[in-house]
N, C-alpha and C positions, 0 to 999 in steps of 0.2 A: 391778719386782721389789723386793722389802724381806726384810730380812734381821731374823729373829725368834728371841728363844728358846724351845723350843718342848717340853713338859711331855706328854710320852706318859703316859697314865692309860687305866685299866679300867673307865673313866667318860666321857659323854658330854656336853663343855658347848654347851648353844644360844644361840642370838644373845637379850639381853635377858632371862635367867634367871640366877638367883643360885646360886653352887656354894661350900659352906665344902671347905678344904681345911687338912691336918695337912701341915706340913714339918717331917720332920724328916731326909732325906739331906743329905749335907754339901753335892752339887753344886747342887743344888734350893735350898737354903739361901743360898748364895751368888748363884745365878738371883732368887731373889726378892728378896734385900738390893740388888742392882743395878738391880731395876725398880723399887722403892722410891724410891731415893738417885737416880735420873733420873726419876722419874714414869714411867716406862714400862711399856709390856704385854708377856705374853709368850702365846706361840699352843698351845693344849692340844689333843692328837688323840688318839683311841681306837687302844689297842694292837691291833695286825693281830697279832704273832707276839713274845713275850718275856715280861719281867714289869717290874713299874713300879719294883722296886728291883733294885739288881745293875748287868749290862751291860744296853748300849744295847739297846734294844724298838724294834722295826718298826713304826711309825703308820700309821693308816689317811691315804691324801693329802689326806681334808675333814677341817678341825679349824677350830676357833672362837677368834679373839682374844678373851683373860683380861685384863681389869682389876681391879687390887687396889684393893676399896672397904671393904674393914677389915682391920685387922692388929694382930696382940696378939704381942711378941715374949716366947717361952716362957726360962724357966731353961734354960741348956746352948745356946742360940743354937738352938731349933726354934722356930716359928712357927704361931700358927694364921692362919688369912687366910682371909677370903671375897673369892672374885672373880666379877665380871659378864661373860657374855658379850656380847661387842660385834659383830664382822664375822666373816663366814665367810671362810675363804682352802681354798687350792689348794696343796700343799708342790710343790716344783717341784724342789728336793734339799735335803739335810741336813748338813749340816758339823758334823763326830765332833771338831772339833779344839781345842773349850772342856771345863772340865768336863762340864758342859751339852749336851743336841743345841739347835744352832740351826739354821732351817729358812729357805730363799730359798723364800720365797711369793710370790702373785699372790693378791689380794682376788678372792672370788668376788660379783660383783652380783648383790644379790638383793629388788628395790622393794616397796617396801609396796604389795601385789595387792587393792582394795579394789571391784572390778567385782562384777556379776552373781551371776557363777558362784560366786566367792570367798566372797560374803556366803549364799549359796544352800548352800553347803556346810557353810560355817562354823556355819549355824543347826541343820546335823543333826548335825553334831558335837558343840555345845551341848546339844543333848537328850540325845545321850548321855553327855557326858562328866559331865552333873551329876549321871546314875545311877549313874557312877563313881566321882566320888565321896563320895556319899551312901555306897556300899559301902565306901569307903575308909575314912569315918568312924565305919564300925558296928566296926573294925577297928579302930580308935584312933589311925588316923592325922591328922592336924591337916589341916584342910578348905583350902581356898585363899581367898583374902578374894576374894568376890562381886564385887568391882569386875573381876576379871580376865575375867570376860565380856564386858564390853563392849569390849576390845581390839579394835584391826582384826584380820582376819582373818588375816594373817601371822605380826604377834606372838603371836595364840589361838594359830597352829598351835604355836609355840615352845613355850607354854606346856604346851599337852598334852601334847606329845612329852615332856618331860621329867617330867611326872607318869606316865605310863606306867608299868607294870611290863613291863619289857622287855626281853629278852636285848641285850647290849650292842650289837650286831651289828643289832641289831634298830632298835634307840633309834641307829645310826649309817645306816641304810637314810632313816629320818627325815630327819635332817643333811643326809643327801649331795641327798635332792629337789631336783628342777628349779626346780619353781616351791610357792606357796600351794597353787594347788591338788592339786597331784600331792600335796603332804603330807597334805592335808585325807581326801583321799579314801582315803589309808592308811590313816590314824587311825580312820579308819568304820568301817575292817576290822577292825583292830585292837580298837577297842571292843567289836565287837559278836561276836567272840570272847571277849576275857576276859569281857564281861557273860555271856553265853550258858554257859561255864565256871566262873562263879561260879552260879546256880542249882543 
């Protein structure tokens, strides 16, 4: 078990995906100057019940260890920071007794899935996900650099998951999968829903 600080958000970070974040509560504030000033991580989970500023918010138990790989400190001690998903955990309880929630996790294993099946999936998710977006970018939103295709099939899934437009709940269903494939074969769904809704 490991004991983590742990950043409840209305947002979903996945394992090897980049997320910018704005700090500016006092608690959060201090949470990130101490991952800082020790190089450490802190565990981000999608809020089940609350809100991400105020009192303490209910997490969902899957959340993703946060690595801070930039950080620009703002006037008046807020922060902006981009951090990387790393490993997935399990909150096992949560300790109210920092500013901050810190959570006793257990790492969830989860192996890069690079068989068969996995590459077989992966390929139709591919086809559609570049009709994805191709729509994304008739929209003006900034395309994905092309090398992220060729990802193993694990990290693909991470990727799409988080390009998704996707009810939070939705984009945390993602997260919580078993395996490569079990996410693969959402993502099918998923696609070929919003495609079919976008015509």
């Amino acid at each position: 078990m490991v004991l983590i600080p742990l950043f409840p958000l209305s947002t979903v970070l996945y394992p090897n995906t980049l997320l910018p974040l704005f700090i500016f509560e006092k608690r959060y504030r201090i949470m990130v100057e101490r991952c800082i000033s020790s190089n450490s991580s802190f565990g981000i989970a999608l809020i089940k019940r609350g809100m991400e500023v105020g009192g303490p918010a209910e997490p969902y138990s899957i959340g993703t260890e946060a690595r801070i790989v930039a950080k620009q400190r703002l006037r008046g001690g807020c922060y902006n920071v981009v951090v990387k998903g790393e490993k997935k955990f399990e909150i096992i309880w949560i300790d109210y007794s920092e500013p901050y929630l810190q959570a006793e996790i257990k790492w969830v294993d989860e192996k890069i899935e690079e068989g068969k099946e996995e590459k077989r999936l992966k390929s139709v998710v591919q086809s559609l996900f570049r009709k994805y977006l191709a729509l994304l970018e008739k929209l003006g939103v900034c395309p994905l650099n092309e090398g992220v295709h060729e990802l193993d099939p694990t990290n693909y899934s991470y990727v799409v998951a988080d390009v998704l437009q996707l009810d939070p709940r939705e984009k945390q269903r993602l997260l919580e999968a078993n395996s490569t494939s079990e996410r693969l074969k959402m993502e099918i769904e998923y696609l070929v829903t919003l495609l079919d809704e976008s015509i």
